[in-house]
C-alpha positions in Angstrom: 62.8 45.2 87.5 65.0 45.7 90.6 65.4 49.2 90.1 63.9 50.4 86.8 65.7 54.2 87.5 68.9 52.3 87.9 70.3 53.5 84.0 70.2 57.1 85.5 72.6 57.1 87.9 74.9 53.7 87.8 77.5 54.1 84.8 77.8 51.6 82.1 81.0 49.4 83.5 83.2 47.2 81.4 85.7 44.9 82.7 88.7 46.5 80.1 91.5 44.4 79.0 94.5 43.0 80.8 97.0 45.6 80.3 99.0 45.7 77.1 102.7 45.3 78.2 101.4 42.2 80.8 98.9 40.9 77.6 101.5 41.2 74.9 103.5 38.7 76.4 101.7 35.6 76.1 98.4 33.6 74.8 96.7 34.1 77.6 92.6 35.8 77.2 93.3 39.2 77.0 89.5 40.3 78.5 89.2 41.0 82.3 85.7 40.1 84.4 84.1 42.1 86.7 83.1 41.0 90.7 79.4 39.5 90.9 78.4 42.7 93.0 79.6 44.9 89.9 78.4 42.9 87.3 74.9 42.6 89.1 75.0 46.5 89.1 75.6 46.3 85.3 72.5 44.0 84.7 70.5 46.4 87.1 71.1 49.1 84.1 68.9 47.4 81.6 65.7 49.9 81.7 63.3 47.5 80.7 62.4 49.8 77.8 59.3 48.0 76.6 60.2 47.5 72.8 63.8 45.1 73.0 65.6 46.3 70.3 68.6 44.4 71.7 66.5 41.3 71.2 65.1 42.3 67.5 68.6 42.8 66.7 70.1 39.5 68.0 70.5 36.5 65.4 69.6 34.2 68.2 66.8 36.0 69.0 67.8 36.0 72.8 66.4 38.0 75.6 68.4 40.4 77.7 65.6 41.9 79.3 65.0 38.8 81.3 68.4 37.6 81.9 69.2 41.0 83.1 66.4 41.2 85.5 67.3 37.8 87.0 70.9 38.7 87.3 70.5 42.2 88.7 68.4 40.5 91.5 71.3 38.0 92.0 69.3 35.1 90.5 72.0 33.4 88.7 70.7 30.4 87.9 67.2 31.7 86.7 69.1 33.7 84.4 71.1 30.6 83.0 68.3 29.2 82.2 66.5 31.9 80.4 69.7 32.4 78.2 70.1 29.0 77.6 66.5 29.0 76.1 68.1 30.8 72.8 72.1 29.9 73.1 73.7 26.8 72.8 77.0 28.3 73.6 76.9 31.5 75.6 80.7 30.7 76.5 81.4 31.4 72.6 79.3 34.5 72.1 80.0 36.1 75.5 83.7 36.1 74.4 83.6 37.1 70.7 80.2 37.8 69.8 80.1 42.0 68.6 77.1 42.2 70.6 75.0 43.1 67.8 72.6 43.6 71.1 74.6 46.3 72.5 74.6 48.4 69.5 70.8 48.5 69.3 69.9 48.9 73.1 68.1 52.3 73.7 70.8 53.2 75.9 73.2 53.4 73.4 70.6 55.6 71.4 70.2 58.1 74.4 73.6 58.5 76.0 75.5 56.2 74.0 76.4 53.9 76.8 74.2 50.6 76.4 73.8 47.7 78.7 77.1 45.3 78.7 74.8 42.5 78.0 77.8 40.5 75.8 80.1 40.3 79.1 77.1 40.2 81.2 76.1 37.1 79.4 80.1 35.8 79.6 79.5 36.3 83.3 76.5 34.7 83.7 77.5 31.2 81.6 80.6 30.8 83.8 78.7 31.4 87.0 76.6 28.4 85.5 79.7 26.0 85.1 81.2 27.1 88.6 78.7 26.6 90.3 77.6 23.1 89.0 74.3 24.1 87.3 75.4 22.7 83.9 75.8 18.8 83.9 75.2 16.1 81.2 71.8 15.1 80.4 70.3 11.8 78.5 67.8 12.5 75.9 65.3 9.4 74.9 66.4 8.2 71.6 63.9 7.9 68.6 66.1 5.4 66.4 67.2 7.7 64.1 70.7 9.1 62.9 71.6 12.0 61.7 75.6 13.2 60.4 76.6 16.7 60.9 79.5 17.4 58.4 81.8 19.9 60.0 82.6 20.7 63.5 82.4 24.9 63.2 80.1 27.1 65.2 77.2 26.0 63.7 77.7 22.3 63.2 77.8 22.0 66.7 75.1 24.1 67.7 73.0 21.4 65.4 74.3 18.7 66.6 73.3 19.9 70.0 70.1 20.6 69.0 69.2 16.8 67.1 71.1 15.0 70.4 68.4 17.0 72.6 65.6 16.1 70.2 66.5 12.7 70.8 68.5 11.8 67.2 71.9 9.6 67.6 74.4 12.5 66.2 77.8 11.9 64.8 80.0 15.0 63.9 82.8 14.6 61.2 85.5 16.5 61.2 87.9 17.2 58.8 91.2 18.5 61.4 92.5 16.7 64.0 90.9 18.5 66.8 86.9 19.6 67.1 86.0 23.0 66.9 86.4 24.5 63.1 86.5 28.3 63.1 86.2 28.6 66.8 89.9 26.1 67.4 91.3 27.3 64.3 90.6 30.8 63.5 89.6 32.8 66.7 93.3 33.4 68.6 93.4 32.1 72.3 94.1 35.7 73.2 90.1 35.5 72.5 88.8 32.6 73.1 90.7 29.9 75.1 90.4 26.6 73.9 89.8 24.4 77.3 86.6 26.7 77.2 85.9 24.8 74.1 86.6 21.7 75.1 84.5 22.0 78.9 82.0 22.2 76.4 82.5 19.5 74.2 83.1 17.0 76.8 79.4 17.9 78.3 77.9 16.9 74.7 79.9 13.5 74.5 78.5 12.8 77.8 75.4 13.1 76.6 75.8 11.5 73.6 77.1 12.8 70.4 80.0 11.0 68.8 82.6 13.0 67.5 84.7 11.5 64.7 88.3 13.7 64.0 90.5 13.5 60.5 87.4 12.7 58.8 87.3 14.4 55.3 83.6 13.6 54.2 83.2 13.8 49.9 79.8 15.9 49.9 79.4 13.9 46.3 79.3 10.5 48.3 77.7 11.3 51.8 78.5 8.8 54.6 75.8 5.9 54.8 73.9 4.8 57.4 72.5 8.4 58.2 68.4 9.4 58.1 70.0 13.0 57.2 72.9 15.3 57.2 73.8 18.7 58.1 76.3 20.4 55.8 78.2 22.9 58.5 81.4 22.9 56.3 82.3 26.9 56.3 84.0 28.8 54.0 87.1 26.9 53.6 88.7 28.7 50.8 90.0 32.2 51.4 90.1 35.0 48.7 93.7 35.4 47.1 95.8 38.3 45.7 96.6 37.4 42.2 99.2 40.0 41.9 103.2 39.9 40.5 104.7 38.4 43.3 102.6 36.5 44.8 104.6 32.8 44.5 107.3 35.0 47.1 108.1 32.8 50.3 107.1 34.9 53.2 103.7 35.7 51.7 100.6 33.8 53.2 97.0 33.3 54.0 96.0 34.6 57.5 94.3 31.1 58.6 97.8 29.6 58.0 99.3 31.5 60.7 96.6 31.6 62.8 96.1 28.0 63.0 99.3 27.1 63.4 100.5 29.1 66.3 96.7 27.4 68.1 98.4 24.2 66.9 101.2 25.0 68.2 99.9 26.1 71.8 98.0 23.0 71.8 101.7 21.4 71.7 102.2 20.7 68.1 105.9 20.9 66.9 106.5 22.7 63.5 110.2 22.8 61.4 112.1 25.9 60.8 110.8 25.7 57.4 107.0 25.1 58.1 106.6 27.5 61.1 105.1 30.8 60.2 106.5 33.3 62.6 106.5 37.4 63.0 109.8 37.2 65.1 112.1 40.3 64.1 109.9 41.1 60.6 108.1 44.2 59.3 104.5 42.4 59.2 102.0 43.8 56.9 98.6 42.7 57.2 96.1 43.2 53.9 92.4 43.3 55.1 91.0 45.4 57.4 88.5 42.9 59.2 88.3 40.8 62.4 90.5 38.2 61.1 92.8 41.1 59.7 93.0 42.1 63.4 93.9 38.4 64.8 96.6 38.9 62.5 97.7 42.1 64.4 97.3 40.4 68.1 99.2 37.3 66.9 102.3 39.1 64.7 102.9 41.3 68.5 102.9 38.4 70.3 105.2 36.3 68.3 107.7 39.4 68.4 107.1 41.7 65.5 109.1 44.2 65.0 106.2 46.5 63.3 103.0 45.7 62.2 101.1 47.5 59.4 97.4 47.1 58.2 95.7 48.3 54.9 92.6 48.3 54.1 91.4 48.6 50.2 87.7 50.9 51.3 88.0 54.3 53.0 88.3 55.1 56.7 85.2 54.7 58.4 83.8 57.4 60.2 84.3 58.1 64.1 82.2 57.8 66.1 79.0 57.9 64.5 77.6 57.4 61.1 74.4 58.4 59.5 74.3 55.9 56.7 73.7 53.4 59.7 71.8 55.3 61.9 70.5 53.1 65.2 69.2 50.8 65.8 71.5 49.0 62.6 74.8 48.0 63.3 77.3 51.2 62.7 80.0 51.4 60.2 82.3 53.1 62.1 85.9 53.1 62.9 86.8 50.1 65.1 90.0 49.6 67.4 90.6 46.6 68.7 92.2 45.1 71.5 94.8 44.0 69.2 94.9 47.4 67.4 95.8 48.6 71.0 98.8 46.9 71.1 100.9 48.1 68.3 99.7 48.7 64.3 99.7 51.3 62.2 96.1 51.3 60.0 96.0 52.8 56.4 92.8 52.7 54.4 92.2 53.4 50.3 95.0 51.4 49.5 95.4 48.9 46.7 98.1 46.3 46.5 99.6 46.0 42.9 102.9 44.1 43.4 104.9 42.0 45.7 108.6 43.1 45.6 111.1 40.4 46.4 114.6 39.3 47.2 116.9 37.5 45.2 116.6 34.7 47.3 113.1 34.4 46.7 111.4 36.0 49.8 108.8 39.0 50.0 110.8 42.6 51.0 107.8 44.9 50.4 104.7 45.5 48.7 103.9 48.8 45.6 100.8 49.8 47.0 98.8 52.5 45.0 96.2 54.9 46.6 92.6 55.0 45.4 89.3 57.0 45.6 85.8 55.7 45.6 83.6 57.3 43.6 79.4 57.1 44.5 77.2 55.8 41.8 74.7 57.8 40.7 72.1 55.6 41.0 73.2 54.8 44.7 74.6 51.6 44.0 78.1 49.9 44.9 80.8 53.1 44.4 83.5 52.7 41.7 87.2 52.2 43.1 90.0 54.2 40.9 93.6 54.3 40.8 95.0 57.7 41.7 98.2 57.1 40.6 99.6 58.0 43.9 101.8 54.8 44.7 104.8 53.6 47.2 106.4 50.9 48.7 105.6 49.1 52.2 108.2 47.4 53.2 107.0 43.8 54.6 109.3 40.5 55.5 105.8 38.7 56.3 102.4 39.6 54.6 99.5 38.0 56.2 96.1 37.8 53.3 92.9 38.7 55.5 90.6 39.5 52.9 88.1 37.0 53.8 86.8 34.0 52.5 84.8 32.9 49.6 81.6 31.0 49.5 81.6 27.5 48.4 80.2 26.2 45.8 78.5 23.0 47.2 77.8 20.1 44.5 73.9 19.0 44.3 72.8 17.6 47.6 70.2 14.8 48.4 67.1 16.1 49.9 67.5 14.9 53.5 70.9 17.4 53.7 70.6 21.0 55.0 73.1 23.4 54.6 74.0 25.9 57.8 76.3 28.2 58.4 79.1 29.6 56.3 78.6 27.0 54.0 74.9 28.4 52.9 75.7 32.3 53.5 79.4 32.8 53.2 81.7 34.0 55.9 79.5 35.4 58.8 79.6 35.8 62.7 79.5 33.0 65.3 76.2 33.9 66.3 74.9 34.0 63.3 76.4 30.2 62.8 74.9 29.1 66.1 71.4 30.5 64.8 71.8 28.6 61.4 72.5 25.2 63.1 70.3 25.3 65.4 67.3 26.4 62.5 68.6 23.4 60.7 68.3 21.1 63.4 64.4 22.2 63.9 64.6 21.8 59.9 65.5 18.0 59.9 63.5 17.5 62.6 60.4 18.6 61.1 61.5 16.9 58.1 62.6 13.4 59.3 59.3 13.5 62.1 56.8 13.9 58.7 58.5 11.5 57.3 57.6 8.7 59.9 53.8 9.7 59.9 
């Protein structure tokens, strides 16, 4: 290291957000970057602590330790390269990874102020591009073809991974554009989709063919293939079977999230199909990531409030000691988008939607409810405490996450990554799946041609 004492006195730095009144106002990424000189002082932080916890703790398995040595020491390239090792797409997970890393450095253990490896690593991948380290390679081909079904997080990190290995690759795609969760579901306020397609066009160079509007039967696989990856997420999202719910005004959070990317990516909409905020009381149900999306997206369509319930109890502040380090901590999370305008509610239930005459949602009877612990430490028991009122809501967005599909019986040259395999999970965790599937039907289709 550099300076292995550096943790003691240089202060744990972040870049902050663009500020809320400027932010609010458009589409634009909402996360600021630091000057090379300050983010090399950042990386100088890492204490080399001899047991990587932020590595244990990373789905990817990468290595801060080593990227942040190189890049404290100003070697930029060196440290591309050893985070390239593990990542397929540091441009995704610098941007909206929750630096599972971070939360299990020993920094954050002794002064609760860890290394800012997720931006470091943001920083380091667009050094790479700018600087003109990352071009298209050409892998020697082995005559074999494989299909990856589904154009998400982790079908690309597979198909990335076979094209390197040498395999002829074709992605289908169900949408019109390439990208799944990442085009569809993450907001451009996070993650702004040229980054995406910089990317993309890098892996058609080398190779891969990328077929768009392709809705692939999983019961009648495309022919032609040696093997196929299954990458299809969690397509379906969990719904509120409550009175009301056939209200106008009333819909799933992917709706309006991918619409309003379709429409930034210059997509026209009628009055009638265009899901918009403008001049409504938004209430979001779901307190997650996607829940939050909602939040950034209702403000910036023009809002005029936004609420957001949650059905589990408040998490604690700060610290909790049913998740004690080096595990990622439940606690209470505020997001950017929480920053800009919301009003959060937790141990709430959702019994009924209240409408108009005309047909459109006015509100929602919400009821609140207690958990109570099991006394064999299992899963709590929710009940009713009677307690109940009305929210007033023109728009209610359903963020309550998505359900895990149930896949018919597949031939035994398909592997299933992703979403698909787990259920709804992070990016990172995606990128890991595809690229274990990729070593999977490599190993697979290699002893088969022994």
């Amino acid at each position: 290291m550099g300076n292995p004492k550096a943790f003691l006195n240089i202060p744990r730095q972040e870049a902050g957000y663009r500020p809320i009144h400027e932010r609010i106002s458009d589409f634009g990424e909402v996360e600021q970057t630091l000057n090379s000189s300050e983010r090399k002082l950042q990386a100088s932080r890492c204490m080399d602590c001899g047991v990587p916890f932020c590595h244990w703790a990373c789905p990817l398995g990468n290595r801060p330790p080593e990227f942040q040595d190189a890049l404290s020491n100003g070697k930029w390239r060196e440290a591309y390269e050893i985070l390239t090792r593990t990542n397929d797409f540091p441009e995704f997970t610098g941007r909206v990874c929750p630096a599972l890393c971070e939360k299990s450095c020993v920094l954050k253990l002794s002064i609760d102020s860890p290394v800012t490896i997720r931006e470091d690593e943001a920083a380091i991948i667009e050094a790479a591009f700018r600087e003109g380290y990352i071009t298209a390679k050409q892998y020697k081909r082995n005559g074999l073809k494989v299909a990856v079904i589904g154009s998400g997080p982790a079908g690309l990190a597979a198909a990335n991974q076979l094209n390197r290995r040498g395999y002829q690759v074709t992605v289908f795609e169900k949408d019109e554009y390439i990208g799944g969760l990442l085009r569809f579901g993450i907001p451009n306020f996070k993650l702004h989709k040229p980054v995406i397609d910089r990317r993309l066009k890098i892996m058609e160079d080398e190779g891969i063919c990328f077929k768009t509007n392709s809705t692939i039967d999983l019961e009648h696989l495309p022919e032609g293939f040696d093997a196929y990856a299954i990458c299809t997420g969690t397509p379906e999202a969990r719904n509120l079977n409550i009175p009301g719910r056939e209200l106008r005004g009333i819909h799933f959070a992917m709706e309006i999230l991918a619409q309003q990317n379709r429409v930034l990516a210059g997509q026209t909409f009628s009055d009638e199909e265009r899901i918009t905020a403008k001049n409504k009381k938004v209430l979001v149900i779901g307190g997650g990531d996607t829940g939050s999306d909602c939040i950034g997206t209702a403000n910036r369509q023009g809002a005029i409030s936004v609420c957001q319930i949650e059905i589990m109890p408040k998490p604690p502040v700060g610290h909790n000691p049913a998740t004690p380090w080096p595990q990622w901590p439940v606690v209470l999370k505020t997001s950017s988008s929480h920053e800009e305008g919301c009003t959060g509610r937790w141990s709430l239930t959702s019994n009924r939607f209240l409408g108009t005459e005309d047909g459109r949602v006015c509100g929602v009877e919400v009821e609140e409810v207690e958990w109570i612990p099991a006394a064999d430490g299992g899963r709590p028991q929710m009940r009713p405490t009677g307690k109940k009122e009305i929210i007033e809501a023109d728009l209610v967005l359903l963020a309550m996450g998505f359900l895990k599909p149930q896949l018919p019986e597949l031939p035994q040259n398909a592997v299933v990554a992703g979403d698909a395999a787990t259920g709804p999970s992070l990016v990172v965790k995606c990128i890991a799946a595809g690229r274990r599937a990729a070593a999977e039907i490599d190993a697979m289709l290699q002893k088969g041609s022994h």
